[in-house]
Residue frames relative to the residue before (quaternion, step in Angstrom):
aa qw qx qy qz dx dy dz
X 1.0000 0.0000 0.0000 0.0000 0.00 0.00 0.00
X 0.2394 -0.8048 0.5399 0.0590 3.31 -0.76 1.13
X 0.4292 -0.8338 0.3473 0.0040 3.34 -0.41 1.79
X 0.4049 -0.7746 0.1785 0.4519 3.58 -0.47 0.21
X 0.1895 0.7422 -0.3550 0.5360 3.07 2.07 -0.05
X 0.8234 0.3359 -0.2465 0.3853 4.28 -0.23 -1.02
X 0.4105 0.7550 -0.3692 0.3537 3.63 1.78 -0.11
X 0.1092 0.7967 -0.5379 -0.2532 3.22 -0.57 0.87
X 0.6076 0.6474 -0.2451 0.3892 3.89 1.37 1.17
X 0.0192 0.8902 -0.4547 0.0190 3.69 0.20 0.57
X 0.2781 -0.8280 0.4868 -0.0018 3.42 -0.31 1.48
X 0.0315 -0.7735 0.6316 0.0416 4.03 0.01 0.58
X 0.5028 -0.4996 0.5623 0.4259 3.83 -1.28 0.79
X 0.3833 -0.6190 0.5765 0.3709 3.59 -1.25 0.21
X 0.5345 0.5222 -0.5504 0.3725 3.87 0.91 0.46
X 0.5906 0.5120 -0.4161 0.4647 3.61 1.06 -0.31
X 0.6251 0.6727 -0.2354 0.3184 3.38 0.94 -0.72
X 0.6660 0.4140 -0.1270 0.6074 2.99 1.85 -1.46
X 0.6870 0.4960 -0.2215 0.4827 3.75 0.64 -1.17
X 0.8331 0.3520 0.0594 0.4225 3.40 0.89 -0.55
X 0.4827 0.8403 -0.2317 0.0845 3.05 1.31 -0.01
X 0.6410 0.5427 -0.4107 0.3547 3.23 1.22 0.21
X 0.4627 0.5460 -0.4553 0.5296 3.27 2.03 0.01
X 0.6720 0.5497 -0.3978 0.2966 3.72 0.63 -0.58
X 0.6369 0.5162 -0.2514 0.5145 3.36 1.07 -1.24
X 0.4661 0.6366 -0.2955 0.5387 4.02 1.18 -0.68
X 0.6799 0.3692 -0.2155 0.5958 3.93 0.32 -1.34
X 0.7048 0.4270 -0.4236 0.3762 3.80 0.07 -1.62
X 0.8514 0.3294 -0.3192 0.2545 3.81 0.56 -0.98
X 0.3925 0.4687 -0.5135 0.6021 3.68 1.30 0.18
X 0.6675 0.3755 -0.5077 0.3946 3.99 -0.45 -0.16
X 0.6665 0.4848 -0.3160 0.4700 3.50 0.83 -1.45
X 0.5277 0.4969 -0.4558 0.5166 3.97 0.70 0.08
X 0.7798 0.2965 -0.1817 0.5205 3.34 0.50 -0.17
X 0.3330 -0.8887 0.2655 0.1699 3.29 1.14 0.66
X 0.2872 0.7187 -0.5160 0.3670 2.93 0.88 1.75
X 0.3727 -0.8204 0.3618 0.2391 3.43 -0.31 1.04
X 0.2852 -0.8543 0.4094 0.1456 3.49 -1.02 0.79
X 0.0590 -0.8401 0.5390 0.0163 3.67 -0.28 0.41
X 0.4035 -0.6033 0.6635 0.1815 3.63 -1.75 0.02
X 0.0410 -0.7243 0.6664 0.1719 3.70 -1.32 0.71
X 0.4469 -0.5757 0.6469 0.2243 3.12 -1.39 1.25
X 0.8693 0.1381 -0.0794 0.4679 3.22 -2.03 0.57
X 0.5246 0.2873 -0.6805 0.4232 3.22 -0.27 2.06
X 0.8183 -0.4288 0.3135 0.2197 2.81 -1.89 1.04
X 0.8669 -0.0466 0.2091 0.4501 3.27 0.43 -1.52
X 0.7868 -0.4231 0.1878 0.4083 3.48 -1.25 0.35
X 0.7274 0.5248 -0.2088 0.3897 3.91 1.18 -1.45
X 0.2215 -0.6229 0.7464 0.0760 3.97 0.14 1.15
X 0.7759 0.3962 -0.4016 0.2825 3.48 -0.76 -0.56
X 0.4145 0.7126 -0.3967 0.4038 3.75 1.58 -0.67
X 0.8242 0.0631 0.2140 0.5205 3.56 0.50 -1.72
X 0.6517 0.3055 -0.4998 0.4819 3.35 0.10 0.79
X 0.8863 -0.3854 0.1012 0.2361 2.40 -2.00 1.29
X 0.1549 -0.7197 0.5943 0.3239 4.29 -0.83 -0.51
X 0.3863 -0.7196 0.5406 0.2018 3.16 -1.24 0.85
X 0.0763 -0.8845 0.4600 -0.0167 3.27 -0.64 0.96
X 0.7244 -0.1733 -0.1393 0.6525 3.26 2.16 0.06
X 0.8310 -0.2582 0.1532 0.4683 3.45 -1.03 0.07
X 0.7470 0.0933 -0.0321 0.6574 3.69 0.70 -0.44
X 0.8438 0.3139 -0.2876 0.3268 3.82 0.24 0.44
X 0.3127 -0.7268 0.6115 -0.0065 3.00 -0.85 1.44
X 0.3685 -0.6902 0.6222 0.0266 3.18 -1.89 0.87
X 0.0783 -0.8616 0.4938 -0.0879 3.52 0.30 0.96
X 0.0276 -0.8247 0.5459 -0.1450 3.75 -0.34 1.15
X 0.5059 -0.5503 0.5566 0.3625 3.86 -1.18 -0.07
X 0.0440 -0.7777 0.6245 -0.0576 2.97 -1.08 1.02
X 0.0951 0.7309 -0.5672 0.3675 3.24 -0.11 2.17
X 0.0340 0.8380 -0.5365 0.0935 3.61 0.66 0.70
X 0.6739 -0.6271 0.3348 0.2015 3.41 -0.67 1.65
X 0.7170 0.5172 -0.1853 0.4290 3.50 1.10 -1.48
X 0.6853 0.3424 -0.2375 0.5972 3.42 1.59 -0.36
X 0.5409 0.5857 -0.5517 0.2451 3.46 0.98 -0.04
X 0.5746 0.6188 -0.4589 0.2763 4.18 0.35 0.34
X 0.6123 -0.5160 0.4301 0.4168 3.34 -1.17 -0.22
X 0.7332 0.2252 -0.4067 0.4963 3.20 -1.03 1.37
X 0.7921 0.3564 -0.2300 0.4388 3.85 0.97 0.01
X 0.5418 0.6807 -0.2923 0.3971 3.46 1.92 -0.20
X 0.4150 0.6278 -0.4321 0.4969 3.62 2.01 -0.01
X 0.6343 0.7119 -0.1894 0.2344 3.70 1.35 -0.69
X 0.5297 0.6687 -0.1106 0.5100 2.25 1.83 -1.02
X 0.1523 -0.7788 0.6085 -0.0061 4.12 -0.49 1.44
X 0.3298 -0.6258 0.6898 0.1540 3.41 -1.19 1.84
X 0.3595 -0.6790 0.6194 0.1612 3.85 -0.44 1.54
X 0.6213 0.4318 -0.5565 0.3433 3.80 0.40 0.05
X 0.4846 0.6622 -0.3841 0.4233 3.31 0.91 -0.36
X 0.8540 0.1348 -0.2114 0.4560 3.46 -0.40 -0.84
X 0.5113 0.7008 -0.3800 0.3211 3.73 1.37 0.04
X 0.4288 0.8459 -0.1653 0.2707 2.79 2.10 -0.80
X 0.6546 0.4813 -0.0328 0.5820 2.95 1.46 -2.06
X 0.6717 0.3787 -0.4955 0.3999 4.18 0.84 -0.06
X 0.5690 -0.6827 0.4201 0.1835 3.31 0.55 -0.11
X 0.4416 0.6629 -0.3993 0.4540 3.30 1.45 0.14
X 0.7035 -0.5777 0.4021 0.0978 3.41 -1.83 1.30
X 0.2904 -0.6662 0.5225 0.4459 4.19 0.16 0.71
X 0.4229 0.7049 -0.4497 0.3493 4.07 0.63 -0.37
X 0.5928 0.5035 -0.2516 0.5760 3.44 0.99 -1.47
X 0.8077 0.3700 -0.3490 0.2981 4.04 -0.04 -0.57
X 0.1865 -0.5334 0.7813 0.2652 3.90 -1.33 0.50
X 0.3009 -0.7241 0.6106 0.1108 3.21 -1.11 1.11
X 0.3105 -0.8659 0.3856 -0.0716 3.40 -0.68 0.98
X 0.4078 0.8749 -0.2410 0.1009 2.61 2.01 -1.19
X 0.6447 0.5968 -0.3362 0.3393 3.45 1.06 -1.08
X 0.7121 0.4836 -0.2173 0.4603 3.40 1.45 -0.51
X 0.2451 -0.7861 0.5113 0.2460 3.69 -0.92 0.30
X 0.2744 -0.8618 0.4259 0.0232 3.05 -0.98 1.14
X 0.2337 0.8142 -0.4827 -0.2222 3.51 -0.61 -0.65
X 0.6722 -0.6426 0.3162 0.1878 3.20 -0.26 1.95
X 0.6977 0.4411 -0.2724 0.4944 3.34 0.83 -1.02
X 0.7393 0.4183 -0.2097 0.4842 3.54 0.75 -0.13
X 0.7054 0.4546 -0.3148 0.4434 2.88 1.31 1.36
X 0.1557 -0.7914 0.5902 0.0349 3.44 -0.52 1.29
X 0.2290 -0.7209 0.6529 0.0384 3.04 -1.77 1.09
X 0.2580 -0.7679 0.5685 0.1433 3.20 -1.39 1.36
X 0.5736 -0.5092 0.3460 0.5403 3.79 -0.64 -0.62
X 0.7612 0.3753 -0.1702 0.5008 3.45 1.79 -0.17
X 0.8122 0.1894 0.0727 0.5470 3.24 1.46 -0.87
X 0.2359 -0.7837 0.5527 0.1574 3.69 -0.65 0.90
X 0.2883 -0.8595 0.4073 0.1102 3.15 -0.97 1.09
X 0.1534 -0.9363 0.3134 0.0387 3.81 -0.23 0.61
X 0.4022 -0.7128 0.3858 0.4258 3.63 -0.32 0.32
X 0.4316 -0.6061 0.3889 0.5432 3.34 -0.91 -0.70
X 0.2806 0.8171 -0.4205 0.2771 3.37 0.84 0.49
X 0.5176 0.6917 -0.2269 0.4497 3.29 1.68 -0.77
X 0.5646 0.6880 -0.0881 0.4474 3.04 1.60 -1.54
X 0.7136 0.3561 -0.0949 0.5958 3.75 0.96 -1.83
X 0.7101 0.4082 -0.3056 0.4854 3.65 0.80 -0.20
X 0.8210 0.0267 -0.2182 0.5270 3.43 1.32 0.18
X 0.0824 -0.8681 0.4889 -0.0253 3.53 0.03 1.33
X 0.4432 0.6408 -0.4429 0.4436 3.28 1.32 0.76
């Protein structure tokens, strides 16, 4: 399992970047001290990468899942909502690299990784009652 601590990459929405930018440039250079490289994804919805892109889980494999998160599922909040193929486009990374997951909803942000065990709300649970 590939912690967030072992990252040597950190991907910010480019709306935080733009809306926000003196917190962004602030984060990018305390990360870049630690020589972790920083970047922007084009084409996502909103501010929370972690919501809906992929999890790393090892050096070359990614976990790729549906991101449809009840609290945005309504009218006026479903523009929020980021098709992760989109900005996944721009990393360049191989469909080979993904466990596809899709069948399941996620929300990224409600997940914690150990070095042994991922941790999960029960939210996982209300978003899939199948």
């Amino acid at each position: 399992m590939i912690l967030s601590s072992q990252t040597n990459s950190v991907y910010f929405s480019v709306h935080l970047a733009n809306d926000y930018r003196q917190l962004y440039e602030a984060v990018k250079s305390v990360l870049q001290d630690y020589q972790i490289h920083v970047d922007v994804l084009c084409k996502t919805a909103d501010y929370w990468c972690r919501d809906y892109m992929p999890i790393q889980v090892t050096d070359n494999t990614f976990v790729k899942y549906k991101y449809k998160p009840d609290y945005l599922n309504k009218r006026g909040k479903r523009e929020f909502i980021t098709n992760v193929d989109e900005p996944l486009s721009f990393l360049n990374l191989n469909d080979n690299k993904f466990i596809n997951l899709s069948d399941i909803t996620i929300d990224g942000g409600n997940v914690v990784k150990t070095p042994y065990h991922v941790l999960m709300t029960e939210k996982i649970f209300i978003e899939n009652p199948q």
